[in-house]
GUFIZA-458155 format. One record per residue (C-alpha): residue in three letters; x, y, z. Coordinates in steps of 0.001 Angstrom, whole numbers, padded with zeros to 6 digits, always signed. Each point is the difference from the previous one (the first is absolute). Last residue first. Layout:
BEGIN
ALAXYZ;...
end
This chain:
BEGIN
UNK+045286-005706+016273;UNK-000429+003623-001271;UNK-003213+001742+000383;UNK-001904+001739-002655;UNK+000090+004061+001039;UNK-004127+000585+001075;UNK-002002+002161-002597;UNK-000480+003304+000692;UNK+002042+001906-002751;UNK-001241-002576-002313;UNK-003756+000856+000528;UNK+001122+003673-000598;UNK+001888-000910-003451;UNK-003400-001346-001113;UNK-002129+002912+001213;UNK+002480+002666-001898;UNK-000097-002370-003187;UNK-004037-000172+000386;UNK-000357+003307+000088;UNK-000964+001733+003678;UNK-003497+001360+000807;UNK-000331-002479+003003;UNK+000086-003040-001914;UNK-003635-000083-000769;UNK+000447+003566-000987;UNK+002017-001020-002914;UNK+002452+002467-001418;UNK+001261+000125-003537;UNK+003411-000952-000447;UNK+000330-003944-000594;UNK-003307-002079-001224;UNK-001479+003169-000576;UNK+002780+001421-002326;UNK+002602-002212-001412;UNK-001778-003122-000633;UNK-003780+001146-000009;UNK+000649+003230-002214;UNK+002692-001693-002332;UNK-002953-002412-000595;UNK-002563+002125-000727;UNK+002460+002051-002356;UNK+001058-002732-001881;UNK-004066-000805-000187;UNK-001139+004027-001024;UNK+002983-000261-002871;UNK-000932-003917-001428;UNK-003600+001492+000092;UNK+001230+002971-002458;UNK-000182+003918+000566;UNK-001153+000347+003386;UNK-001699+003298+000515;UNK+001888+001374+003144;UNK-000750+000168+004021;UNK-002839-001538+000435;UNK+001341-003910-000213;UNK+002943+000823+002509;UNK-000381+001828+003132;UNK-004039+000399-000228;UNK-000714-003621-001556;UNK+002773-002079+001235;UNK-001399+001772+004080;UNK-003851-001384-001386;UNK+001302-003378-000759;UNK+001899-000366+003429;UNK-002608+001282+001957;UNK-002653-002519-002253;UNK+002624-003349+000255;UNK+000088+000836+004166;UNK-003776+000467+000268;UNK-000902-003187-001899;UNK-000918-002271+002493;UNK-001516+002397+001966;UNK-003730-000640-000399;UNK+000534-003380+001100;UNK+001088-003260-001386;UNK-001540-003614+000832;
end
C-alpha cells in the first residue's frame, strides 16, 4: 500500500530541475536538454547544491562530515 507521499521526494526534485535548469534557456536539441540533465544531477545536485534533509549542507560537505566523525579502525 503507498500513501499520498510516495512521490513527494521525485516532485521537489522535478520541480527544483525545472526552475534551476529546464526554465532557464530554450533547449535547442533533446541530445542538448539530456547532456545537460545529466551534468545537472552528477555534478550539481548530487554534489553542490544543498539538501535541507542534510541540514542545508551538499552532499560532498555532508559526506566528508560523516568521515570526520567516524571512529579510527583499530589495530590488532
Amino acid at each position: 500500500m503507498g500513501d499520498c507521499f510516495d512521490n513527494a521526494v521525485m516532485e521537489s526534485f522535478w520541480g527544483r530541475m525545472q526552475t534551476e535548469l529546464l526554465d532557464t534557456r530554450k533547449w535547442s536539441t533533446t541530445l542538448e536538454l539530456t547532456i545537460a540533465m545529466a551534468d545537472y544531477i552528477d555534478n550539481f545536485y548530487n554534489v553542490q547544491r544543498r539538501h535541507s534533509y542534510l541540514g542545508h549542507v551538499s552532499p560532498a560537505e555532508y559526506e566528508m562530515l560523516w568521515h570526520d566523525i567516524q571512529p579510527s579502525p583499530q589495530l590488532s
